[in-house]
C-alpha positions as CSV (number, residue, x, y, z in Angstrom):
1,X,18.5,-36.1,7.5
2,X,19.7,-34.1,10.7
3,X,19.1,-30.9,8.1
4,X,15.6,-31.9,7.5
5,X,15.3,-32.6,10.9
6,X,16.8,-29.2,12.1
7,X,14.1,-27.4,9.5
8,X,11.1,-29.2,11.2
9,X,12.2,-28.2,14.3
10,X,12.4,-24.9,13.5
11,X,8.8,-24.8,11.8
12,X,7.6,-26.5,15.0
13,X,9.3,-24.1,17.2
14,X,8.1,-21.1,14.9
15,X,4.3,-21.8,14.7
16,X,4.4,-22.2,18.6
17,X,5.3,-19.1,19.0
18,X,2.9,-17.8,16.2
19,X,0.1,-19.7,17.5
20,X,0.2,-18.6,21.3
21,X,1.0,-15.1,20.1
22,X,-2.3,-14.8,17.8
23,X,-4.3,-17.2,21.0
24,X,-3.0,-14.2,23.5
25,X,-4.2,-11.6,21.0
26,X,-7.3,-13.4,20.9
27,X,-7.7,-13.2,25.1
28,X,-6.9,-9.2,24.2
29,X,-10.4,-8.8,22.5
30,X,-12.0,-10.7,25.8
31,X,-10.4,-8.1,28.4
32,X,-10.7,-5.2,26.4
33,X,-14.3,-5.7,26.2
34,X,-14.9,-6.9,30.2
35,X,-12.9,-3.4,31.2
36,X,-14.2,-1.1,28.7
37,X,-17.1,0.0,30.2
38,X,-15.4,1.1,33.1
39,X,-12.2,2.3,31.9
40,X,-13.2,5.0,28.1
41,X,-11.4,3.3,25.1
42,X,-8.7,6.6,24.6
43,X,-7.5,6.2,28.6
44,X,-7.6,2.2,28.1
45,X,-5.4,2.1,24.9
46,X,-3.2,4.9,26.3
47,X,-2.7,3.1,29.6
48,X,-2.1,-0.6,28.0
49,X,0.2,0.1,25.5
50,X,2.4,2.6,27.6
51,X,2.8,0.6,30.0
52,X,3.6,-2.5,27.4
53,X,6.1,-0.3,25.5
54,X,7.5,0.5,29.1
55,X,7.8,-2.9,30.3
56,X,9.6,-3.5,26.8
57,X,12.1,-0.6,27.2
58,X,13.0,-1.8,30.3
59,X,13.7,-5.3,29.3
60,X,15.5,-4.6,25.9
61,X,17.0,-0.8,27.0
62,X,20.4,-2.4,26.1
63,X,19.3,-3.3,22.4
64,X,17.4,-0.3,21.7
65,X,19.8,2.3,22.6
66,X,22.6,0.4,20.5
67,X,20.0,1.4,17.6
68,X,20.5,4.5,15.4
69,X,17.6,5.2,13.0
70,X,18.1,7.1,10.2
71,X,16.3,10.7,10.6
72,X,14.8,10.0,6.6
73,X,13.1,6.8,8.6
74,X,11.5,8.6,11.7
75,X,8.6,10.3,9.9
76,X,7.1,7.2,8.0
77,X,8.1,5.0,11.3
78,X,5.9,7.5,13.4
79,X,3.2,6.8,11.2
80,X,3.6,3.7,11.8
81,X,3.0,4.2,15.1
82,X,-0.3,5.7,14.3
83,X,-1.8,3.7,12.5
84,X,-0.6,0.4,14.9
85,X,-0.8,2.2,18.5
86,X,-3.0,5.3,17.8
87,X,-5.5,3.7,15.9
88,X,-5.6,0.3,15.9
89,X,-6.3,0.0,19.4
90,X,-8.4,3.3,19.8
91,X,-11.2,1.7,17.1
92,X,-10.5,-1.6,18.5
93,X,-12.0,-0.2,21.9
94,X,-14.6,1.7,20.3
95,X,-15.8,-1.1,18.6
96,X,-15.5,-3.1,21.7
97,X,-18.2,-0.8,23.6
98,X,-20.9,-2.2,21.1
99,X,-20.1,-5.4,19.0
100,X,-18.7,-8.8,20.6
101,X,-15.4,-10.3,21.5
102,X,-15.9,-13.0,19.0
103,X,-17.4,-11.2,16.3
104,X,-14.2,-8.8,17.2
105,X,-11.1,-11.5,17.0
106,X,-13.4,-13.0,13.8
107,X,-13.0,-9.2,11.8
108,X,-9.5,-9.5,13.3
109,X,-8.5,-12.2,11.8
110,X,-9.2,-11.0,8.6
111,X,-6.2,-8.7,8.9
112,X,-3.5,-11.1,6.2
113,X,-6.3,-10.8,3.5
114,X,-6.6,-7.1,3.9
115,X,-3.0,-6.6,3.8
116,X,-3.2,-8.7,0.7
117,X,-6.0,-6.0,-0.7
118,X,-3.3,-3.2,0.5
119,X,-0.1,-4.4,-0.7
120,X,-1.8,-4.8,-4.7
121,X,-3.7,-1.1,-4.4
122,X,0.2,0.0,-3.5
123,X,1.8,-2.3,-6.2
124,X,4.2,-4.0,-3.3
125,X,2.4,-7.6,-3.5
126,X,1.1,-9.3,-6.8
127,X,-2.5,-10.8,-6.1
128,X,-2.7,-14.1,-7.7
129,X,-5.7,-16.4,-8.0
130,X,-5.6,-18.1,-4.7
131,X,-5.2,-14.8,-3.2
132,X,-8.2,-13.6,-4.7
133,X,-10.5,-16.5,-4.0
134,X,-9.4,-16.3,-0.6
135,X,-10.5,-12.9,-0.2
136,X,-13.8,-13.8,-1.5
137,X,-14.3,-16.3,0.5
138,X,-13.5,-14.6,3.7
139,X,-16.2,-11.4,2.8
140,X,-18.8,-14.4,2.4
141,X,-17.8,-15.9,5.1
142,X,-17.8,-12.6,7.6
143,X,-20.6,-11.5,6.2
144,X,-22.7,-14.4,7.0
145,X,-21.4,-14.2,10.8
146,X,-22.1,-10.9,10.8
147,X,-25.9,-11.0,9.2
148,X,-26.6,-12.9,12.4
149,X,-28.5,-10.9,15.1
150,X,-26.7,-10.9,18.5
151,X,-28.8,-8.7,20.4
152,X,-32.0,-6.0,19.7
153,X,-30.0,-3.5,19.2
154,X,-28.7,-4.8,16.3
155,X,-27.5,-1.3,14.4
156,X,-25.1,-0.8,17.3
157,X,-23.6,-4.0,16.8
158,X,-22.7,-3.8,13.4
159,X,-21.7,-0.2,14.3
160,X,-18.5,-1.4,16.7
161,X,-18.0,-4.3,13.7
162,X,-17.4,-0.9,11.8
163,X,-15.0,0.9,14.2
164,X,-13.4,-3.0,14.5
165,X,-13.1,-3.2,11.2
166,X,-11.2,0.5,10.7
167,X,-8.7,-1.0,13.4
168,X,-8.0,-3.9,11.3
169,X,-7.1,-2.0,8.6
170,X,-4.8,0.5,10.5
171,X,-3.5,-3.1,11.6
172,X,-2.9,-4.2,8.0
173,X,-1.3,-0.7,6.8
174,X,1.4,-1.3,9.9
175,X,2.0,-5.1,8.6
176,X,1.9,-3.8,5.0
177,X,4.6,-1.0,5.6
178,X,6.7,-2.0,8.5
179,X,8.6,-4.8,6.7
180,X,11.5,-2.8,5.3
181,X,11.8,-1.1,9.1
182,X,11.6,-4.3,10.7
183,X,14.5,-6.0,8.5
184,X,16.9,-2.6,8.7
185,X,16.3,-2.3,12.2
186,X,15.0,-5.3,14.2
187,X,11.6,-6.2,15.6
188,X,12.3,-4.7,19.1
189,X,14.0,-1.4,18.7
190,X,11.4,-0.6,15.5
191,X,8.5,-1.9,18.3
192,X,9.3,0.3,21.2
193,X,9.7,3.3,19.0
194,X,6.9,3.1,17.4
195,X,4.9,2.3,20.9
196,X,6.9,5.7,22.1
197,X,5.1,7.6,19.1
198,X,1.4,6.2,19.7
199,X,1.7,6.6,23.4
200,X,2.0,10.1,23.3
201,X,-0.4,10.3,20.7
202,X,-2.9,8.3,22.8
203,X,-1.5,10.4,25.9
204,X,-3.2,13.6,23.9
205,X,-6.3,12.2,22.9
206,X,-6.9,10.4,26.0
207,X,-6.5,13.5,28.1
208,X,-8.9,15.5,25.2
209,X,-11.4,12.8,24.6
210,X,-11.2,10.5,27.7
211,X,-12.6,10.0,31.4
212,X,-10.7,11.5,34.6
213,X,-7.9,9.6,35.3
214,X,-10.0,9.3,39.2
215,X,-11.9,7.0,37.6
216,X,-9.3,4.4,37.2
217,X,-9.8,4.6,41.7
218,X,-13.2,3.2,41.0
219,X,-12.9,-0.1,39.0
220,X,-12.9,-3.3,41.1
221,X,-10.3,-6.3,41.4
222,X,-11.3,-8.3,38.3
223,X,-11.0,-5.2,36.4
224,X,-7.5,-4.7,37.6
225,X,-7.0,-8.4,36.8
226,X,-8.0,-7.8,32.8
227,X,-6.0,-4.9,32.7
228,X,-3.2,-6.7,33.6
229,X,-3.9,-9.2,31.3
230,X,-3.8,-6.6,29.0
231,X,-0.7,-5.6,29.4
232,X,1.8,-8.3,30.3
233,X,0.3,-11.5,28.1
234,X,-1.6,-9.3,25.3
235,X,0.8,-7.2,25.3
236,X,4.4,-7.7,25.8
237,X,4.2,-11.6,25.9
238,X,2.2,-11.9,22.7
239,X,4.7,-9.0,21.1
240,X,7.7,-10.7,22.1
241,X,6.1,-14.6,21.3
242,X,5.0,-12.8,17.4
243,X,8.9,-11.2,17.0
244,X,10.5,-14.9,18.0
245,X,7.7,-16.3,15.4
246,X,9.4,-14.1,12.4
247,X,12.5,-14.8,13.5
248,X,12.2,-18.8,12.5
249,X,9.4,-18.7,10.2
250,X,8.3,-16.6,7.4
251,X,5.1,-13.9,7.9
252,X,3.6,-16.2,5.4
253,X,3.8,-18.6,7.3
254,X,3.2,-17.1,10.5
255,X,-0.4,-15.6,9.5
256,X,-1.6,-19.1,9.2
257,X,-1.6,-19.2,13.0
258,X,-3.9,-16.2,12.9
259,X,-7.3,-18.8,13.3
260,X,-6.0,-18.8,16.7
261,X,-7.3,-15.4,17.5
262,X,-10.9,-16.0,16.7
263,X,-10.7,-18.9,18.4
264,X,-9.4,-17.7,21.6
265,X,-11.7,-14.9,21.6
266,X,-14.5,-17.7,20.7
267,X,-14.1,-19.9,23.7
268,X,-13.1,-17.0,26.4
269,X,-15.6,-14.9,26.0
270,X,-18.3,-18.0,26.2
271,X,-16.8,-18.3,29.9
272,X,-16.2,-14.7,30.9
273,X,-18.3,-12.7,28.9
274,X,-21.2,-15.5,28.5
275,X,-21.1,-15.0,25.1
276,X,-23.1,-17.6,22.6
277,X,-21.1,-19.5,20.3
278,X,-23.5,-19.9,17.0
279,X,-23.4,-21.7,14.0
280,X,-23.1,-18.6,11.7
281,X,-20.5,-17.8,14.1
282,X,-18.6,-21.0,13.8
283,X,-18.9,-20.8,10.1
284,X,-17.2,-17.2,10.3
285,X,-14.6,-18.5,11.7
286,X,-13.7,-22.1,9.6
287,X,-14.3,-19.6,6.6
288,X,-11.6,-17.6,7.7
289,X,-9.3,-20.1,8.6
290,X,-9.9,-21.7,5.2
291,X,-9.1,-18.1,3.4
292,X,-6.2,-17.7,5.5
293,X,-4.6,-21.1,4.5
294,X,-6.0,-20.9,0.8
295,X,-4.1,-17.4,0.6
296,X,-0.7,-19.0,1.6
297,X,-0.9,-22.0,-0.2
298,X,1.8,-22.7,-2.5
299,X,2.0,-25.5,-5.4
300,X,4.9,-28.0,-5.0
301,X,5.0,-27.3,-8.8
C-alpha cells in the first residue's frame, strides 16, 4: 500500500512539473510574439537564451564543471545545440512575425508525434498502430485549424505556420537525439552546453542578420516585462520544471502534459494579444490532445 502510494505520489509530483513546464512554454509563444516586432527574431533568440543559459550556469556552475564529456560526444552534442537553440527558436520567431500565438503553441504541440515520424525514418522507435492513427489524426486535426482564415493576409499566415513548423521539427530532432546525452550526462550539464553552442551561433547570425543592438534603448516597459518573461519563467523555470519532470516520470509520460502549451498560449494571447479563440481553433487543439494521449496509450494486456 505505502509502495503504491509512494508511486502516485511520484506521478502526481512528475506531471506537475510537466504540466507547468509545457503551460510556461505555452506563455513563451505569447511574449515572443508581443516583443517581436520591436526586438528582430536573431537578436531576440540570441538575447533570451544567453541569458537563460547564463542564469543556469550560474546556478548549477558546481554540477557542470564536475562534468567531463567525452570529446567523440561534443560534435553531435553541438548539433544538438543547433537544431534546439539555433534553430528552434530562430524559426520560432520568424514564424511569430506573421502567424498567431495560438496557432503557434497548436503546431508546437505537435512536437511528440513528429518525433514519433523521426525516430521510425532513423529506425530508433517502432511505429505501432496507435502511433500511426495518432499521427493522422493530429495532420486532420491541424490542418482544419489552420484552413481557418485569421486575417486578409492570409498567405502570410500560413507562411509563419511554415517557419513554426521548421522549429518544431528542429525541436523533435533535439528530443529524438538527445536521449543517450541526457542519460550519460545529466539534464543540466548536457543543457547549458548545448545553450553555450547555440548562443554563439545565434551571437553570429544575430550580429549578421539582426537589428543594432541601440534598438534594444527604444522598446518600452511592457516590452522589458515580456522579455523577462522570456527568460526567467520560459526559460530557465520551464527548463528546470521539464528536467525535474524526467527525473520522476517517463518522457512518455511527460509529453502527455504537452496540451498545456496550446492551451496556455490559447487563453494568454486572448488577454494580451486580443486574439480570437475559434471553434476550428478549439478543435485543433482537443485533436491534438487526443493524438498525444492516443500515441502514449498502452493496453493493460
Amino acid at each position: 500500500m505505502n509502495k503504491d502510494k509512494t508511486i502516485l505520489k511520484t506521478l502526481l509530483l512528475g506531471s506537475f512539473f510537466a504540466s507547468l513546464s509545457a503551460m510556461l512554454g505555452g506563455s513563451t509563444f505569447v511574449f515572443t510574439r508581443y516583443v517581436v516586432d520591436s526586438i528582430d527574431p536573431f537578436t531576440l533568440s540570441f538575447l533570451r537564451y544567453g541569458l537563460t543559459g547564463l542564469i543556469l550556469f550560474l546556478l548549477s556552475i558546481s554540477i557542470y564543471i564536475k562534468k567531463k564529456f567525452a570529446k567523440a560526444d561534443l560534435i553531435p552534442m553541438s548539433f544538438l545545440g543547433l537544431a534546439m537553440i539555433t534553430l528552434f527558436p530562430n524559426f520560432m520567431a520568424l514564424g511569430l512575425e506573421h502567424t498567431t500565438a495560438a496557432r503557434a503553441g497548436l503546431l508546437y504541440a505537435t512536437m511528440p508525434l513528429c518525433t514519433i515520424i523521426i525516430a521510425f525514418f532513423f529506425n530508433i522507435e517502432k511505429i505501432t498502430v496507435n502511433k500511426s492513427l495518432a499521427v493522422l489524426l493530429a495532420i486532420l486535426g491541424v490542418s482544419f485549424c489552420m484552413s481557418e482564415r485569421v486575417d486578409d493576409n492570409f498567405t502570410s499566415t500560413l507562411k509563419g505556420d511554415f517557419l513554426m513548423m521548421i522549429g518544431v521539427l528542429s525541436a523533435s530532432c533535439f528530443t529524438v537525439f538527445s536521449g543517450k546525452y541526457l542519460k550519460k550526462y545529466g539534464n543540466i550539464p548536457v543543457m547549458i552546453y548545448v545553450i553555450l553552442i547555440g548562443t554563439i551561433l545565434n551571437f553570429v547570425i544575430s550580429m549578421i542578420f539582426g537589428d543594432s543592438i541601440t534598438n534594444l534603448l527604444e522598446i518600452n516597459k511592457f516590452e522589458v516585462a515580456s522579455l523577462l518573461m522570456l527568460i526567467i519563467p520560459g526559460g530557465v523555470l520551464m527548463m528546470y520544471c521539464w528536467g525535474k519532470a524526467l527525473q520522476l516520470i517517463s518522457p512518455t509520460q511527460a509529453a502527455i502534459s504537452l496540451g498545456f502549451n496550446p492551451l496556455s498560449a490559447i487563453f494568454l494571447g486572448s488577454i494580451i494579444l486580443n486574439e480570437e479563440i475559434t471553434f476550428k481553433l478549439v478543435i485543433g487543439f482537443i485533436s491534438i490532445v487526443m493524438a498525444i494521449t492516443l500515441a502514449n496509450w498502452r493496453s493493460k494486456n
